[in-house]
N, C-alpha and C positions, 0 to 999 in steps of 0.2 A: 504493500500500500504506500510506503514510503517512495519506492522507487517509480510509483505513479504520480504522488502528488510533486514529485520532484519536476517530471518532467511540463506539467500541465501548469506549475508556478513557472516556469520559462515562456513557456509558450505566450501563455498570458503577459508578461513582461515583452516578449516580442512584438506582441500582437497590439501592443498601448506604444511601442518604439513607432510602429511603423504606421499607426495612425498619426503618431507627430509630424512624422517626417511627411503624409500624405497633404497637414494641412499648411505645413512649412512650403511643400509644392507649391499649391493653390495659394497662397497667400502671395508667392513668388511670381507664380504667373499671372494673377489677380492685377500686380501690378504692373508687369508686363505690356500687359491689356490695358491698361490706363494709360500708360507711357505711348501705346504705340496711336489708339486714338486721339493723343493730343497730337502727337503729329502727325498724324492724315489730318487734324482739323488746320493745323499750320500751314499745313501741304497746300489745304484747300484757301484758307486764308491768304497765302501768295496766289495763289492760281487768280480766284475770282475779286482780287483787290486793283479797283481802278489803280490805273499809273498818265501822270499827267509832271512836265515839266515848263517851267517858264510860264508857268499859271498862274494863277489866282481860284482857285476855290472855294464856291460860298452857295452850299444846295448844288441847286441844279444851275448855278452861273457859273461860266466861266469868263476869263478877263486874260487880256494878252499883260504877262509881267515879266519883260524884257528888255534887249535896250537895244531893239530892230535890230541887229546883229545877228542875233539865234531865235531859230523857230522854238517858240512854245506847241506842246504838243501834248492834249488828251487821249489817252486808249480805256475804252472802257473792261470793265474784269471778265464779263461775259461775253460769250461770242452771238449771233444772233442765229436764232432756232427758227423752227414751225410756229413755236406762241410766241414769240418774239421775233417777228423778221423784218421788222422797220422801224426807223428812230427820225428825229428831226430837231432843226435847229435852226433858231428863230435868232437872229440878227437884228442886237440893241443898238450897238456902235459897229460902226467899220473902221473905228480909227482914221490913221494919217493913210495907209494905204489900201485896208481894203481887202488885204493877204489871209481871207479866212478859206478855208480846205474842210470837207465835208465827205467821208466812206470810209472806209472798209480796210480792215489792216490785220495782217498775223499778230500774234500774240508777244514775239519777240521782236514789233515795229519798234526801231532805234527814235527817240522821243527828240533827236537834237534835226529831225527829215520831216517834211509834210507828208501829210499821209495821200501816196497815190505817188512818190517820188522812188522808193524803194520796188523790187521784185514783189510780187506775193498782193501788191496793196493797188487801190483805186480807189480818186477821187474825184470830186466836182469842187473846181476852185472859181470862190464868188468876184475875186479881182479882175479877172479877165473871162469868164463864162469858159473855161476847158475842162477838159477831161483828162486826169494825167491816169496812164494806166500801167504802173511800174517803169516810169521813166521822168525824168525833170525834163521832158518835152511835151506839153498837151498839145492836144489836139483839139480845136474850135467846137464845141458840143452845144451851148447857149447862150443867153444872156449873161451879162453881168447882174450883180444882184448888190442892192440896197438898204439900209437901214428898214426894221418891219419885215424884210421877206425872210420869209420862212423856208429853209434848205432841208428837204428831205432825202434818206438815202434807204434802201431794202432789195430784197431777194427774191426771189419766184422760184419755186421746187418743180417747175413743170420739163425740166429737161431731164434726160436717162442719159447721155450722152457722156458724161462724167462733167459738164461745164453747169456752171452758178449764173443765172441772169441778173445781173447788177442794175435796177434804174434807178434815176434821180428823180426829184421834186424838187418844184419850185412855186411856194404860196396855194398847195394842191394840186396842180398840174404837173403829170409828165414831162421832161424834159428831154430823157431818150433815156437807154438801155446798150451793156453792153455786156458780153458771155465770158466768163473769165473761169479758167482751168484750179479748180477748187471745190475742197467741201463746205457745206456750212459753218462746222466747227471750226476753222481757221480764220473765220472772219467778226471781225474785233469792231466795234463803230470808233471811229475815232475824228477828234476834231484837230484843225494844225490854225495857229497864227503866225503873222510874224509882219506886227506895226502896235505901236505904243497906240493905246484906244481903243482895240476889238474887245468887243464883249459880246459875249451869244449866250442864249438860254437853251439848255441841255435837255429833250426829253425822250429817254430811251425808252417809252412806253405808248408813244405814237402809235395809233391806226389809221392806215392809208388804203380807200380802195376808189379802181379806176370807175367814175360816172359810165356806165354802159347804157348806152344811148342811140336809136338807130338813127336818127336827126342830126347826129351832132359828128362834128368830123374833130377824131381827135389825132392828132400828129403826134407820132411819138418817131423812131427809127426804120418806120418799114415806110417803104414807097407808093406801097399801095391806097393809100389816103390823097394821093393825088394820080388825078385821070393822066396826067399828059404834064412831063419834064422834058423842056430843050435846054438844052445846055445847061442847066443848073444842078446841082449833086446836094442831095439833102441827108442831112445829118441829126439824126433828132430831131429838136423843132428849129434845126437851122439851113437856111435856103444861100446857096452860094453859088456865084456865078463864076460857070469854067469855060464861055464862050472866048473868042477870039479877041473883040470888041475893038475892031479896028476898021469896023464901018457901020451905018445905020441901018445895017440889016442885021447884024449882028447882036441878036438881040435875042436874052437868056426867059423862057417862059415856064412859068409854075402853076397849072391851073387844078383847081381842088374839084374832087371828086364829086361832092354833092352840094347843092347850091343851096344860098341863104337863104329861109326862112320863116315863118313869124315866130317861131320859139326861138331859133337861131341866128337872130338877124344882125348880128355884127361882128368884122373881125379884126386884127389888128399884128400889127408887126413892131418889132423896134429895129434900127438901124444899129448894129453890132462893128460893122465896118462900111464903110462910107462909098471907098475905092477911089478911083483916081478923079471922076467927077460926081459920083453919087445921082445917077442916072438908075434910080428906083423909082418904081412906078407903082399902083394897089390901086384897086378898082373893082369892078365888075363887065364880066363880058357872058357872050353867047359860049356855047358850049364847042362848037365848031369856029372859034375866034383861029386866024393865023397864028400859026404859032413863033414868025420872026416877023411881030408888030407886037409894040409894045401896048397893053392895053389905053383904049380913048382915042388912038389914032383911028382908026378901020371903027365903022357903022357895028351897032348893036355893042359897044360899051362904053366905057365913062371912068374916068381914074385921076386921080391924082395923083401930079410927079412931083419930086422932091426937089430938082435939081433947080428947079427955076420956079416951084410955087405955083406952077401953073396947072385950071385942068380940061383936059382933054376931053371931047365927048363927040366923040364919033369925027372925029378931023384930026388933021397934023398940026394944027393950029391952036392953040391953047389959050384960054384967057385967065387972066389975073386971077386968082382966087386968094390963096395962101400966102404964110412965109416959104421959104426955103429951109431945107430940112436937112440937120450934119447926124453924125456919129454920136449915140443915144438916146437921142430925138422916137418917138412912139408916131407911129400914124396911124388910122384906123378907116372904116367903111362900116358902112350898117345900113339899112331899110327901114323905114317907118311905113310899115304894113297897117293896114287900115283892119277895122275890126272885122267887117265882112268879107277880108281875102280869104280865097281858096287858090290853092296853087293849082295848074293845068300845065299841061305839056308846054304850051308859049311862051307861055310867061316865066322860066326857072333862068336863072342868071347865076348859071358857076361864080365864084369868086376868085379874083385871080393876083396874083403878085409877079411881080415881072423886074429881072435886074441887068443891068448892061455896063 
């Protein structure tokens, strides 16, 4: 009996050891496990922690704090998703220059480059209306933008192809699109200054969607929103003359697909580039107008030219109307449709823009 209780007092004594050492484990790995989720929350904490240099930030302002020498430059922590795939920024000040930059950047965009200057990144920059797409050379895309406008920038998940559709806004409005070799996760919103005085308000929780409308003609980068381009090459909602212009036949025409009216009854352009005499023309014509006459010369239209203020209405002959119109200058056209019009086949009057 002895030689039993001998061994069953051991046992028991091993058996109390090795529960020690079982909670001595667990106590170990308990913290383990503490340690190792504070830093995946650190992890995460760099990962989706906005990074912004040469800033000012206050909420959702931002302010250029530099000294024009080096770009300031906001990247937000998150990339833009499915429930988040559009952002905007509304413009308080433009400063001395005007140098505000608006899209889309990797996550490792260098904060000292405007965003859409680097590989990997795309922007719309409001100082001169381009498009920079991984290079410090833009290409002509829109307007210039103003104090009050609002710069939007988002995604479309409709392609398979392995490309991201990138377009812009401007004040609501499309301003074009462009396909860029990437996934959504790599794309960062990010804003660039770079002039003492920019200030914009930051809202990464914008929703944008395009007005679908069978009346209404909206211009964005495809060509099919206008019936008939001579010599002119459009880009977004920008119309640019590639004719020769070295005689008065010579002459670049842009006629829009469906004609103004009474929901739709006005349209308008701004003068982005002038050219050598600013021989811009806007008006309305037939649908079968010549297409090297510029609108208001030739019977069944009426337009106004910029070059000389004058307008044309069905002659080569122009009378006094206006001023004369430079580079930023807005001109427009519209209809004042009477209550009882019904539109018939006779009567639709394409609208037309025309540059030489």
């Amino acid at each position: 009996q002895q030689g039993t209780k001998g061994p069953r007092l051991i046992l028991g004594r091993l058996t109390a050891q090795t529960r020690d050492m079982d909670d001595i484990n667990l106590h170990y790995r308990f913290l383990n496990w503490r340690r190792r989720i504070r830093e995946i929350r650190d992890v995460r904490a760099v990962r989706y922690r906005d990074r912004w240099r040469n800033m000012f930030r206050d909420g959702d302002m931002l302010r250029y704090h530099g000294d024009s020498d080096e770009v300031g430059c906001f990247v937000s922590g998150r990339p833009l998703s499915k429930k988040r795939r559009y952002f905007e920024v509304t413009v308080n000040d433009t400063g001395v220059r005007g140098m505000i930059a608006v899209g889309l950047v990797p996550q490792s965009h260098k904060l000292d480059h405007q965003p859409g200057w680097l590989p990997n990144s795309v922007a719309f920059h409001a100082d001169d209306g381009k498009l920079y797409n991984g290079s410090t050379v833009g290409q002509q895309f829109g307007a210039k933008c103003c104090r009050g406008d609002k710069i939007g920038c988002g995604i479309s998940f409709d392609s398979d192809d392995g490309q991201i559709t990138v377009y812009f806004t401007k004040n609501g409005e499309e301003i074009g699109s462009v396909e860029i070799p990437a996934s959504p996760e790599d794309l960062y919103p990010a804003v660039g200054m770079h002039s003492l005085g920019e200030e914009v308000v930051l809202d990464l929780n914008a929703e944008w969607r395009m007005e679908e409308d069978d009346g209404q003609m909206i211009v964005d980068s495809h060509e099919e929103d206008w019936s008939r381009l001579h010599d002119v090459k459009v880009t977004g909602t920008l119309l640019e003359y590639m004719g020769k212009g070295k005689g008065i036949m010579d002459v670049g025409l842009a006629q829009a697909r469906r004609p103004l009216n009474p929901r739709f009854h006005y349209y308008e352009l701004e003068i982005t580039d002038a050219g050598e005499k600013c021989y811009i023309a806007l008006g309305l014509a037939r649908r079968d107008y010549p297409k090297d006459k510029h609108p208001g010369w030739n019977k069944g239209s009426i337009a106004y030219h910029a070059d000389d203020g004058k307008l044309f209405h069905g002659s080569g002959v122009g009378d006094p109307f206006g001023p004369r119109c430079f580079e930023g200058d807005i001109m427009g056209c519209g209809i004042m449709f009477p209550r009882d019009f019904s539109v018939d086949g006779g009567g639709e009057r394409p609208h037309v823009v025309s540059l030489s």
